[in-house]
C-alpha positions as CSV (number, residue, x, y, z in Angstrom):
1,X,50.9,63.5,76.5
2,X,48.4,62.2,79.0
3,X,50.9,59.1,80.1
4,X,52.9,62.4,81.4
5,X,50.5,63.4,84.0
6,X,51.0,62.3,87.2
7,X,48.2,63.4,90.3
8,X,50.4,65.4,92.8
9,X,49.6,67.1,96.0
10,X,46.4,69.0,96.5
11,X,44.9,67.3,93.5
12,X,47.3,69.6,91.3
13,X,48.2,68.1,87.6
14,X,52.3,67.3,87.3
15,X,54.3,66.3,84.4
16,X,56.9,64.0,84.8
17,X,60.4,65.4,83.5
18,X,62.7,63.2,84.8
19,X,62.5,59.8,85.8
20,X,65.6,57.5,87.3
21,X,65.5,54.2,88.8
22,X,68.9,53.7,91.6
23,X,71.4,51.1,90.6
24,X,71.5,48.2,93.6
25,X,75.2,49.0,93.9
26,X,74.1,52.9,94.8
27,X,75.9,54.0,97.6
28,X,73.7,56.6,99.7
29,X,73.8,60.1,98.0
30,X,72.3,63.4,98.6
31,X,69.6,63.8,96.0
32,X,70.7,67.2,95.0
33,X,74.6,65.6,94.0
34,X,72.4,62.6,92.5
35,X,70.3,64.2,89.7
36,X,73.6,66.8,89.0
37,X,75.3,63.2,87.8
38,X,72.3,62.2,85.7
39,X,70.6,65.6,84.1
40,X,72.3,67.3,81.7
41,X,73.0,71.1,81.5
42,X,71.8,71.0,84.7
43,X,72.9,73.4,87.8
44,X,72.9,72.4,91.6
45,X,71.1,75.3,92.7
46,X,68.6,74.6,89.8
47,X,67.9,71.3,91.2
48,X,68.3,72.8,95.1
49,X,65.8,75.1,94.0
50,X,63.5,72.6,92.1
51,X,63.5,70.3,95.6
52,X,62.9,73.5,97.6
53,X,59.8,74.4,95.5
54,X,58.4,70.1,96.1
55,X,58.8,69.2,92.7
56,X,61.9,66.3,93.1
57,X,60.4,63.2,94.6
58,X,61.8,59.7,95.5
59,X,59.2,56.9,95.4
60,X,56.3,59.2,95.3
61,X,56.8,61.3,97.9
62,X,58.1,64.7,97.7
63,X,61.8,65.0,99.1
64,X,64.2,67.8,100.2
65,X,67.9,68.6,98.8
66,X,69.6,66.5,101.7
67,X,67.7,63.1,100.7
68,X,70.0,60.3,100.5
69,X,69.0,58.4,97.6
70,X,69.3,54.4,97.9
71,X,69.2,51.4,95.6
72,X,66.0,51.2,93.8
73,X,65.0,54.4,95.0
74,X,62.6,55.2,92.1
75,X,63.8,59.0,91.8
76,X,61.7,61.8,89.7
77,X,61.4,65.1,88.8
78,X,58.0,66.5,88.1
79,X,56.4,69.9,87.1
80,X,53.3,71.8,86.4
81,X,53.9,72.6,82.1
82,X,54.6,69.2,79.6
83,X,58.1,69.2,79.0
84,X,59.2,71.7,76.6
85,X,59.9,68.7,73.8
86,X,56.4,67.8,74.1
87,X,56.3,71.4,72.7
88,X,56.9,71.6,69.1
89,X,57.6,74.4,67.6
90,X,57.8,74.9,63.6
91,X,61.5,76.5,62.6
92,X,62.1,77.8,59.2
93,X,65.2,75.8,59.2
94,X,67.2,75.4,55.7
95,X,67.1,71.1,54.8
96,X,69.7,69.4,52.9
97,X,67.3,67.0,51.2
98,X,69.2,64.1,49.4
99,X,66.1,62.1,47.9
100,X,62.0,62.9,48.4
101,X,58.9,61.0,47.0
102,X,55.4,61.2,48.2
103,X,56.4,58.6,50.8
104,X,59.8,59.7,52.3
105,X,62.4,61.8,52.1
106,X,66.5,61.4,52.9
107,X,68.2,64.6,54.6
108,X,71.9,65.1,54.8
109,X,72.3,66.1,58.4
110,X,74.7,68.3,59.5
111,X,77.5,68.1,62.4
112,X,75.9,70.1,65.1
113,X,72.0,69.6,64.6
114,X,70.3,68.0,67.0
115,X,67.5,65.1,65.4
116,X,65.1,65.7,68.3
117,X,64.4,68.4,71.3
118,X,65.4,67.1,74.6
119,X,66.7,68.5,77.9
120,X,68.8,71.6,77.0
121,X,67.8,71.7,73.0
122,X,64.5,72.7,72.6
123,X,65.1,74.5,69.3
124,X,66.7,74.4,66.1
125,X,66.3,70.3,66.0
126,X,65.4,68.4,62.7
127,X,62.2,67.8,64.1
128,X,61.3,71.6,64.4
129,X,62.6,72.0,60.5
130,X,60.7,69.1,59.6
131,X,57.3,70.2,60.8
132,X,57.9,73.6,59.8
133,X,58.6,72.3,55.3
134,X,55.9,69.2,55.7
135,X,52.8,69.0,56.8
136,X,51.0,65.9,58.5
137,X,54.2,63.7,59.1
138,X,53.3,60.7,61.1
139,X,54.3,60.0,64.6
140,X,56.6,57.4,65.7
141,X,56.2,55.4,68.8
142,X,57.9,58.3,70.7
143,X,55.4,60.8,69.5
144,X,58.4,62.2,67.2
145,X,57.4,63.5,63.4
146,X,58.9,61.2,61.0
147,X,61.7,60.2,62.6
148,X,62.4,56.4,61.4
149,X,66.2,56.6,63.5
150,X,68.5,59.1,64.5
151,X,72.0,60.1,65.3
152,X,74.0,61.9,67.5
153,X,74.0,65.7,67.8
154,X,77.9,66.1,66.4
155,X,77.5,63.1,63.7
156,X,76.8,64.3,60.4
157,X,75.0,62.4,57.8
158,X,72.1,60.5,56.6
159,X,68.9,59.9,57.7
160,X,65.6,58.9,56.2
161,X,62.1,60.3,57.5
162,X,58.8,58.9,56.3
163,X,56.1,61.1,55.1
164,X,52.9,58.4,55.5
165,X,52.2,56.2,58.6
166,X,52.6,52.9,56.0
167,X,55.9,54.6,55.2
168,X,57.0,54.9,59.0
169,X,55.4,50.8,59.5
170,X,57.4,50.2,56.9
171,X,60.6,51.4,57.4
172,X,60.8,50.9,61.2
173,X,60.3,47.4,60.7
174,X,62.9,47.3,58.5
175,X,65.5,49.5,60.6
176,X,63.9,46.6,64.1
177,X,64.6,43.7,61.5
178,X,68.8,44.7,61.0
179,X,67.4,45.0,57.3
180,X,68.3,48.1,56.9
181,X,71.8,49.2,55.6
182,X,74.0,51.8,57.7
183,X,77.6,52.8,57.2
184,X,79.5,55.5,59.2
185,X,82.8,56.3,58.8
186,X,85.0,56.8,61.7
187,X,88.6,58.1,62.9
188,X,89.9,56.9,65.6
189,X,92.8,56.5,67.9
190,X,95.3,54.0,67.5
191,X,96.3,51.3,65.0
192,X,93.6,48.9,64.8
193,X,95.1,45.8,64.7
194,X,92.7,43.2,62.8
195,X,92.1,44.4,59.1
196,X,88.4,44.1,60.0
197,X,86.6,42.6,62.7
198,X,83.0,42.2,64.7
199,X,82.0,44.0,68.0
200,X,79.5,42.6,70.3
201,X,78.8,43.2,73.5
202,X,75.1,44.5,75.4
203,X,75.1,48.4,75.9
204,X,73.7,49.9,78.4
205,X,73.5,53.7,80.6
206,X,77.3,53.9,82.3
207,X,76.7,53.6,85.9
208,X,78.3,56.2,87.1
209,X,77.8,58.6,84.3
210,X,74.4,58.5,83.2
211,X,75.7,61.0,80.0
212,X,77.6,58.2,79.0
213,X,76.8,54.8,77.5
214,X,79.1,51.5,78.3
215,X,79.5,48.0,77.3
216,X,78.4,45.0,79.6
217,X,80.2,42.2,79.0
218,X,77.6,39.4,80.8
219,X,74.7,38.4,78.6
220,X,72.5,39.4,82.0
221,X,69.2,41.3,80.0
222,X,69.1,43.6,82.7
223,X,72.3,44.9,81.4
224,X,71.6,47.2,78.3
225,X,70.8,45.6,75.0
226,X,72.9,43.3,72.3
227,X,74.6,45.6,70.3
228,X,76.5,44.3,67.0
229,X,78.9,46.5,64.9
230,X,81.2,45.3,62.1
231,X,84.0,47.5,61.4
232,X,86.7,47.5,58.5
233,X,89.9,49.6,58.4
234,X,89.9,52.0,55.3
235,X,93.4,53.3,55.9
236,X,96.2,53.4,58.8
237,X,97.7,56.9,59.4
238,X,100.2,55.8,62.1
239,X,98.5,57.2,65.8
240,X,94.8,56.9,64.6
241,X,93.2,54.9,61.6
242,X,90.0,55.7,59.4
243,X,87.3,52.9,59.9
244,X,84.2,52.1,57.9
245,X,81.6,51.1,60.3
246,X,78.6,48.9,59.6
247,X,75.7,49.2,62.5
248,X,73.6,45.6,62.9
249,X,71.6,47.6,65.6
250,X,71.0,50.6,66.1
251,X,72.0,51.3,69.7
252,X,72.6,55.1,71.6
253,X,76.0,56.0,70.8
254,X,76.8,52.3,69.6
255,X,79.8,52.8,67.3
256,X,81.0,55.4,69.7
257,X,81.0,53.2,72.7
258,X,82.0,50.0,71.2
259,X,85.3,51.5,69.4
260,X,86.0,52.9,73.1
261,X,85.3,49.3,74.6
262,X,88.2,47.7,72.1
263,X,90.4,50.8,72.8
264,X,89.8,52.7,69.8
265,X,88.2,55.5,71.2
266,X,86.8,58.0,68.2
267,X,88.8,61.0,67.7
268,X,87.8,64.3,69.6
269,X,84.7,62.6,71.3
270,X,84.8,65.0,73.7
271,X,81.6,62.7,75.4
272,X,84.0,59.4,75.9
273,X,87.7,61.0,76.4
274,X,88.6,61.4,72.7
275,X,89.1,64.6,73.1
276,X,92.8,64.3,74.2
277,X,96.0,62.7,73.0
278,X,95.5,58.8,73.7
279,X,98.1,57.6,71.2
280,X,101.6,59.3,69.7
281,X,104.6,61.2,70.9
282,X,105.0,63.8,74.2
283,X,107.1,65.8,71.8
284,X,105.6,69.8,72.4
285,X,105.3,69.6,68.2
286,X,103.1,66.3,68.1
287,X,100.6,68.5,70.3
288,X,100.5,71.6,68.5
289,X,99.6,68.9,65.5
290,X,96.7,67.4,67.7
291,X,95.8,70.8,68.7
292,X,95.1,71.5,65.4
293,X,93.5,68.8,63.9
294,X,91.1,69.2,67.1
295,X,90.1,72.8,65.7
296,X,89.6,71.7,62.7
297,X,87.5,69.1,63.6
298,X,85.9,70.3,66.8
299,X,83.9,67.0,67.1
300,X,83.8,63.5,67.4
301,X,85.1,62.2,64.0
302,X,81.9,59.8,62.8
303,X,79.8,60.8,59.7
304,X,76.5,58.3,58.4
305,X,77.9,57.6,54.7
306,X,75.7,55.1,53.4
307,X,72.1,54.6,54.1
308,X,70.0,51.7,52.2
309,X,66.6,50.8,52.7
310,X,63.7,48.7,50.7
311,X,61.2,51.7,49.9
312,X,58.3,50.9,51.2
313,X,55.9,51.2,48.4
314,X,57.7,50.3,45.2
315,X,59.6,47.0,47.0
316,X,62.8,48.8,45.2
317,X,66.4,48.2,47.1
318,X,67.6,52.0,47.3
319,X,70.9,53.2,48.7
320,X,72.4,56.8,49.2
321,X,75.7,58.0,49.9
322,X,76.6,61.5,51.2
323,X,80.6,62.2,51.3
324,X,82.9,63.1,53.8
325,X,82.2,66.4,55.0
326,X,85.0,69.2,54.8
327,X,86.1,69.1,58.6
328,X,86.7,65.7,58.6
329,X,88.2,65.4,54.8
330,X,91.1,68.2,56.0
331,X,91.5,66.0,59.3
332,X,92.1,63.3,57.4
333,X,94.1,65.1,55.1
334,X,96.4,66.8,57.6
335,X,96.9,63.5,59.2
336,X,98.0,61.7,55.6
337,X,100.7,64.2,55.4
338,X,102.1,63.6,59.3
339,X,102.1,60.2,58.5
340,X,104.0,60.3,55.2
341,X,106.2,62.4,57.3
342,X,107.0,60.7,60.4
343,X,107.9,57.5,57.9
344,X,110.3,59.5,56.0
345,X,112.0,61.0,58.9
């Protein structure tokens, strides 16, 4: 925690929350309308206040709501208590657990848990539930409890965890090597034209929406990092098609952002405009259809199927597969039938 601290004013102890370094394209912006672009779940007269009370800075010095910020303006956000996912808290949290040894265990995540705490989800994460059923789990190089890899908040699927520090070596080596084996499946929007096909392309913060992730097509290194996914179609249902997806890196919302950059953006990913009709009719009836496969699924359709991994004492190839939960088996389902249906007609 102690690379956290930062000396403020009058000698008094600060913990750095936030930390954002200005594009070189920034155009001059208020400080306050800055950070609202970049924090999450965050309120302008949170961040008015949080400049008001001298904790927002811009390259070290302590800065008021009106500051315009400017490219490579190092901007920060620092306060007197750790941030609260320093904090971790034990949660008697139920765990769907797949596979355990003395050495690791695989958990079936579910659609709506978040891995980790972070801004806004301080509770209620995998991590909290993992503390809370094992004891002694060895950091990773984020100070995280087990955690070999993760995935998004609204993915479901699996993950594995390591239980011993030669375990987490082990495995993260594997998972920095592309050993590792990882395949999602995905819905998405629109027919996908090749039967299967490679992505590439660096990815990198968006920047102009720091909640979002983007692709950068020059190979410039200061633009994100290579990203590789191989996808396969599984089946066509006319105005979307199910995809198997098979990671090569394991980027920030990776498959998510690279289906979006060919145009197959995943279906309700609410995050990256999913979450609206991109392909199909304007007939009223079509929507009501889309309407309800969105409650249904109220989620981006992307689930972590198949997870394989050498296990790290026995040398032993091991692979687990975790089927397609029920929200996105009855999206599916429902869109079978409208596609049967619209060929008939």
């Amino acid at each position: 925690m102690e690379e956290n601290k930062i000396e403020g004013p009058e000698n008094e102890d600060l913990y750095e929350h936030f930390r954002f370094v200005a594009q070189k394209g920034q155009q001059p912006l208020r400080v306050d309308k800055y950070l609202m672009n970049y924090i999450e779940n965050a309120t302008r007269s949170k961040i008015q206040q949080a400049a008001k009370d001298g904790n927002i800075y811009a390259n070290d010095i302590a800065v008021k709501s009106n500051y315009k910020v400017k490219p490579d303006d190092v901007v920060t956000v620092l306060f007197k208590h750790p941030p609260y996912e320093l904090l971790l808290v034990p949660e008697d949290i139920p765990l769907d657990i797949v596979y355990e040894d003395d050495d690791l265990l695989v958990v079936n995540k579910p659609a709506g848990m978040v891995v980790h705490p972070g801004h806004g989800n301080y509770s209620g994460t995998l991590i909290n539930a993992l503390i809370f059923h094992f004891d002694n789990l060895p950091n990773n190089s984020s100070n995280r409890p087990g955690l070999v890899h993760r995935i998004d908040k609204d993915t479901s699927g699996l993950l594995v965890v390591a239980k011993t520090e030669e375990a987490m070596t082990h495995l993260a080596k594997q998972f920095f090597n592309k050993t590792s084996e990882r395949e999602y499946i995905a819905l998405v929007w629109g027919d996908v034209k090749d039967e299967e096909g490679t992505i590439e392309g660096n990815i990198g913060r968006h920047p102009k929406n720091r909640l979002q992730n983007t692709v950068f097509e020059d190979d410039d290194e200061n633009n994100g990092k290579p990203a590789v996914t191989h996808y396969k179609v599984i089946e066509r249902l006319g105005y979307v098609t199910l995809l198997s997806c098979k990671l090569e890196t394991g980027r920030t919302h990776q498959i998510r952002v690279h289906l979006k950059y060919i145009g197959h953006t995943l279906f309700n990913d609410e995050r990256y405009g999913g979450d609206r009709i991109l392909k199909g009719t304007t007939f009223s009836k079509y929507k009501q259809f889309v309407d309800n496969c969105f409650k249904i699924l109220p989620r981006q359709a992307l689930h972590a199927r198949t997870l394989g991994f050498i296990h790290p004492t026995t040398g032993k190839m091991m692979r687990f597969d975790s089927p397609i939960p029920e929200d996105i088996e009855k999206c599916i389902e429902k869109w079978q039938k409208y596609s049967v249906n619209s060929t008939n007609q």
